[in-house]
KEKE-3310 file (N, C-alpha, C; in steps of 0.2 Angstrom, whole numbers, plus 5000, padded with zeros to 4 digits):
npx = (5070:5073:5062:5063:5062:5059:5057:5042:5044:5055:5063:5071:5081:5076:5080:5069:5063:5062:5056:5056:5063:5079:5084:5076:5068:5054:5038:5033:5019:5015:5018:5019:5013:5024:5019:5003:4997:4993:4991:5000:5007:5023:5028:5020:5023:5033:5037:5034:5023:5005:4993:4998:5007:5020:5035:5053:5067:5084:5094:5088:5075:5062:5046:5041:5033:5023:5019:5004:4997:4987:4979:4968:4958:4952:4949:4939:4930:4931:4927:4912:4908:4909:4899:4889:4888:4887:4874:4865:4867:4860:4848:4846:4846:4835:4824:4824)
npy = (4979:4991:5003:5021:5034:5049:5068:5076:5089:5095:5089:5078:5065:5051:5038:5023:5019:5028:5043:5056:5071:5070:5082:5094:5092:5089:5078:5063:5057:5047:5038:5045:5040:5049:5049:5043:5049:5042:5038:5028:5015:5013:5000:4997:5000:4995:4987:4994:5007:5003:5007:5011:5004:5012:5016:5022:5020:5018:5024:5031:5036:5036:5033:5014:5005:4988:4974:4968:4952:4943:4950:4963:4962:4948:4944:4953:4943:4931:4935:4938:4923:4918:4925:4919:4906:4904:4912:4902:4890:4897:4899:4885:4880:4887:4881:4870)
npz = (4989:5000:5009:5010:5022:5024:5031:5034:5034:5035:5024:5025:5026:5037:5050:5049:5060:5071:5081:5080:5071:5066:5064:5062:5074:5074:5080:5072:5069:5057:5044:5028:5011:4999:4984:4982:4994:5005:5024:5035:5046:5053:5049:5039:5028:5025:5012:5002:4997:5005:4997:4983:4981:4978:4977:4982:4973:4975:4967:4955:4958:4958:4954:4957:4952:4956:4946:4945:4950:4942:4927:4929:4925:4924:4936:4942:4935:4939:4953:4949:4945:4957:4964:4956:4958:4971:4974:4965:4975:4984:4980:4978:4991:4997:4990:4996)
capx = (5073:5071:5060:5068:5057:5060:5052:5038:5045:5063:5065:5077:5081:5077:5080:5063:5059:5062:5048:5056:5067:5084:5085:5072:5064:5046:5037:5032:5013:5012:5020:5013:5016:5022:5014:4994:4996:4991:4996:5000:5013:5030:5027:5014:5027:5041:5037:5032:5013:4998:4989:4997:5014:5024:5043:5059:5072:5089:5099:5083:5070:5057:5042:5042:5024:5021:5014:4999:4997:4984:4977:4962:4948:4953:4949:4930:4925:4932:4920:4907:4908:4909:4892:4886:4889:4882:4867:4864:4869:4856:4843:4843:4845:4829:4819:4822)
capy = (4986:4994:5009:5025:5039:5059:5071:5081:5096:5098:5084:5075:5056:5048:5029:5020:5018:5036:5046:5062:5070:5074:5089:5100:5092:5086:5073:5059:5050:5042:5038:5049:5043:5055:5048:5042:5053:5036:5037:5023:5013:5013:4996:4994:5002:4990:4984:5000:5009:4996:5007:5012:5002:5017:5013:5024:5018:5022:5027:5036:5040:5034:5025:5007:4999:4982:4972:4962:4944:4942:4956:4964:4961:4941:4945:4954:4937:4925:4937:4941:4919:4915:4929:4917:4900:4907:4915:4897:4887:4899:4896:4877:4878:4890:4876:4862)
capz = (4990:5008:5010:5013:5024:5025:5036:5030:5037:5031:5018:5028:5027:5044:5050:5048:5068:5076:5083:5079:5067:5071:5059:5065:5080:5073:5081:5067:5070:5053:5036:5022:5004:4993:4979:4982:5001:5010:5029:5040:5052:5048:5048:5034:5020:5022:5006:4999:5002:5004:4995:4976:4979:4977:4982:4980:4969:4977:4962:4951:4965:4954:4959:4955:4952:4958:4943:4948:4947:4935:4925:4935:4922:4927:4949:4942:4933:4943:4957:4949:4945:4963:4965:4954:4959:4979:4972:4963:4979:4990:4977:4980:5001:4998:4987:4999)
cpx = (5070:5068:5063:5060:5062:5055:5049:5039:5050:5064:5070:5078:5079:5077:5071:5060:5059:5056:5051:5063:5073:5086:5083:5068:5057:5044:5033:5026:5012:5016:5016:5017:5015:5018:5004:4992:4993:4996:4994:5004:5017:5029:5024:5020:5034:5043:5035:5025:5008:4994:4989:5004:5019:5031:5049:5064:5078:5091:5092:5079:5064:5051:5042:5036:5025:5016:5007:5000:4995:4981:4968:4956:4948:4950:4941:4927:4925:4926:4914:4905:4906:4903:4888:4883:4885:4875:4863:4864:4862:4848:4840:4841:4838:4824:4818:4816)
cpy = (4988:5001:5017:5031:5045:5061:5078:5088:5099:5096:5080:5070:5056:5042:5029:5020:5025:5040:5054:5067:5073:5079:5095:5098:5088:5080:5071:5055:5047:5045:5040:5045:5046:5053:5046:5046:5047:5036:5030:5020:5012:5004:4992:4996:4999:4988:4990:5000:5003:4998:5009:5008:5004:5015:5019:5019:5020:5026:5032:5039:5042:5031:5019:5007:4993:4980:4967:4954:4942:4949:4956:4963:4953:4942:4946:4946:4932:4927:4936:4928:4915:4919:4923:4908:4900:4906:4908:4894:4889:4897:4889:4877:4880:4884:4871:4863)
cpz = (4997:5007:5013:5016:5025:5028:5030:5029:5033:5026:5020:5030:5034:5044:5051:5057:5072:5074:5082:5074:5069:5066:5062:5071:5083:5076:5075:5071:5066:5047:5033:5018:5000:4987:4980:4991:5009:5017:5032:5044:5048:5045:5038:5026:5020:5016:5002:5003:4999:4999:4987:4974:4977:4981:4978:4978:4972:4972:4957:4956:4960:4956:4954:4958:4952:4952:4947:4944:4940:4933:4927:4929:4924:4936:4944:4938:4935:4952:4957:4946:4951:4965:4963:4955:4968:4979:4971:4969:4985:4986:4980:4987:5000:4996:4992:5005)
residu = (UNK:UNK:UNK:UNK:UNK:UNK:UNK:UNK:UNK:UNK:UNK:UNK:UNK:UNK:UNK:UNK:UNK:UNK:UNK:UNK:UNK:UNK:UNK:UNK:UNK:UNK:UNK:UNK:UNK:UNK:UNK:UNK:UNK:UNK:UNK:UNK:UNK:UNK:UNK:UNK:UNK:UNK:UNK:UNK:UNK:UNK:UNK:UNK:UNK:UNK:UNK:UNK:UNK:UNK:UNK:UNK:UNK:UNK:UNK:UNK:UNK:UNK:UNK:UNK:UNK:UNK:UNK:UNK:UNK:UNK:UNK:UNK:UNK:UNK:UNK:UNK:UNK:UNK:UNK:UNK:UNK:UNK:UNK:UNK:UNK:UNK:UNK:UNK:UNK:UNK:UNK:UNK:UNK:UNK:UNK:UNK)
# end
């Protein structure tokens, strides 16, 4: 699904690359998302926001959530494993 952008001003669809809005005038320095307020380059929301994966839906205009890979308590134990296998690792270099 393609990201749709509106101006902050008027509410106003614009194409994704224009630096100003052809409704009311505004110049555009950064995509806001409406939902978690994340700005940043048009670029970076192609795929939705980097930061909560917020995406408009054409027909609903709903946000769609990105499920993750694996579920997040799997990412803390596979880290806090790799802390542990380092830690172990700097142990021995020190002993030698």
């Amino acid at each position: 699904m393609k990201a749709r952008y509106f101006c902050d001003f008027c509410g106003e669809e614009v194409p994704a690359n224009t630096i100003r809005c052809p409704k009311c005038g505004k110049i555009f320095t950064a995509v806001k998302c409406p939902e978690c307020g994340y700005m940043g380059r048009a670029e970076d929301f192609n795929s939705g926001c980097p930061s909560c994966s917020y995406l408009m839906d054409k027909d609903k205009f709903k946000p769609v959530k990105k499920s993750p890979f694996f579920k997040p308590w799997i990412y803390r134990v596979a880290l806090f494993a790799l802390a542990a296998v380092l830690l172990f690792l700097l142990f021995l270099f020190i002993k030698m």
